[in-house]
Steps between C-alpha positions, in 0.01 A plus 500: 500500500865546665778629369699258330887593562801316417864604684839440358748515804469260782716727716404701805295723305328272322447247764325858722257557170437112470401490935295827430272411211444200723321746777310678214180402342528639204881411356591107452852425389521232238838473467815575699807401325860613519790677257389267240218519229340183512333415147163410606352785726169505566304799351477751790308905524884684616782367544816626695842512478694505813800310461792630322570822245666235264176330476269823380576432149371185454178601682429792320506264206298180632246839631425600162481178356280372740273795529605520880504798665819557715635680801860524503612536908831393446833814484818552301354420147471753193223661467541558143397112463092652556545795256364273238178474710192685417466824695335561816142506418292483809158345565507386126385121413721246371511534108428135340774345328410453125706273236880516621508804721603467835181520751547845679583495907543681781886520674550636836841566621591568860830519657279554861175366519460723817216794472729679795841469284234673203433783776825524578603564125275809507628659827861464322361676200422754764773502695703507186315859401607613869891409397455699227375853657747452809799303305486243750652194442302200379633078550300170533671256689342099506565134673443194397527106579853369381329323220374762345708535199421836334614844635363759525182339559188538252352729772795688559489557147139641520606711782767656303316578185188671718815732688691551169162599346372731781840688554637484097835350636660245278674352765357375841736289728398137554671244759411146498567262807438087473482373887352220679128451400389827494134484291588853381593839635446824306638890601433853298680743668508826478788698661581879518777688736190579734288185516414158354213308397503131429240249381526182590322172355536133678299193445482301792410196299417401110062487595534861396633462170289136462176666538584824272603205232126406519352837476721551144365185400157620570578788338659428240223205330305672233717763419766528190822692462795561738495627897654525769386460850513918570175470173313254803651702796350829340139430527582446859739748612478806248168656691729518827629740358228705368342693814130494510264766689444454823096443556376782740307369762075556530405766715 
């Protein structure tokens, strides 16, 4: 059977998950419906949130109450609202609700639902270890569409953790710029007195983010406890960077 999904946000994101389930054959969208919870949803597999931070709250809440599992895409909430959440527990099955208890489901919470923006978190990790043997200096610079409201953005945020981890700084620089209708525009950079490196990020369109939406939800169905899109990204991305031996050839 499909996956059943529901979407709260009938914005530009929402609207690109909503047109790509419809090219899919294995994701139908039940519902699409806006800032507002209406009271009579109909029971869906995921659901996810995509229109505003004030909103993750309340859909954390109707998640566990429903026994919905959830995929939070939207930026500039606290994350401290999931740290009542079960831990990450992967591949598990759901646990059956008995008597009161709350039914037990998975959340999935992605400030980029791009597998390149997850690659691009690990080559800052990197690059952030380089900073730290050559004392380089380390910033992430980002653009975004003049709606946007939060800044730094959720990615530039990732970005920033992965150099601050890699190079043990406390501080890295971050600029934000809002201008035009720019889908969104990410730079690491890496800059010494001899050279520079930067690492640059742009979506050319939302299909990119629309379609790694769908792969969460995918993902995401079955399992119980808290991730983030880098847990989905890893099963993809992590053997890059494990070299494997190179087959020598028959004689």
């Amino acid at each position: 059977m499909p996956l059943q999904i529901g979407i709260f946000g009938r914005g530009r994101l929402g609207s690109a998950i909503a047109a790509a389930a419809e090219q899919s054959d294995d994701i139908v969208v039940a519902w699409l419906v806006g800032h507002q919870t209406p009271q009579d949803l109909a029971p869906v597999d995921v659901a996810l949130e995509v229109s505003h931070a004030d909103a993750v709250a309340d859909r954390l809440a109707w998640a566990h109450e429903s026994g919905t599992d959830l995929i939070i895409g939207t930026t500039g909430w606290d994350p401290a609202l999931t740290q009542t959440s079960p831990q990450s527990v992967p591949s598990q099955p759901r646990a059956a609700a008995s008597g009161g208890e709350r039914p037990a489901i998975g959340i999935l919470t992605a400030p980029n639902f791009s597998l390149t923006v997850a690659l691009m978190r690990r080559i800052s990790l990197a690059l952030g270890r380089y900073a730290a043997l050559t004392g380089a200096d380390l910033a992430v610079s980002e653009i975004h569409h003049t709606r946007k409201v939060d800044a730094p953005s959720g990615t530039a945020i990732l970005l920033r953790e992965a150099l601050a981890q890699g190079s043990g700084q406390d501080a890295i620089q971050t600029t934000s710029l809002r201008l035009g209708d720019v889908v969104g525009r990410h730079d690491v950079h890496l800059t010494s007195a001899a050279e520079a490196i930067t690492l640059t990020h742009e979506a050319h369109n939302r299909e990119t983010y629309a379609l790694g939406a769908l792969t969460a939800a995918r993902w995401l169905h079955g399992r119980r406890g808290t991730f983030t899109f880098d847990d989905l990204a890893a099963e993809v991305l992590d053997p890059l960077f494990h070299s494997t031996p190179t087959q020598k050839e028959e004689p």
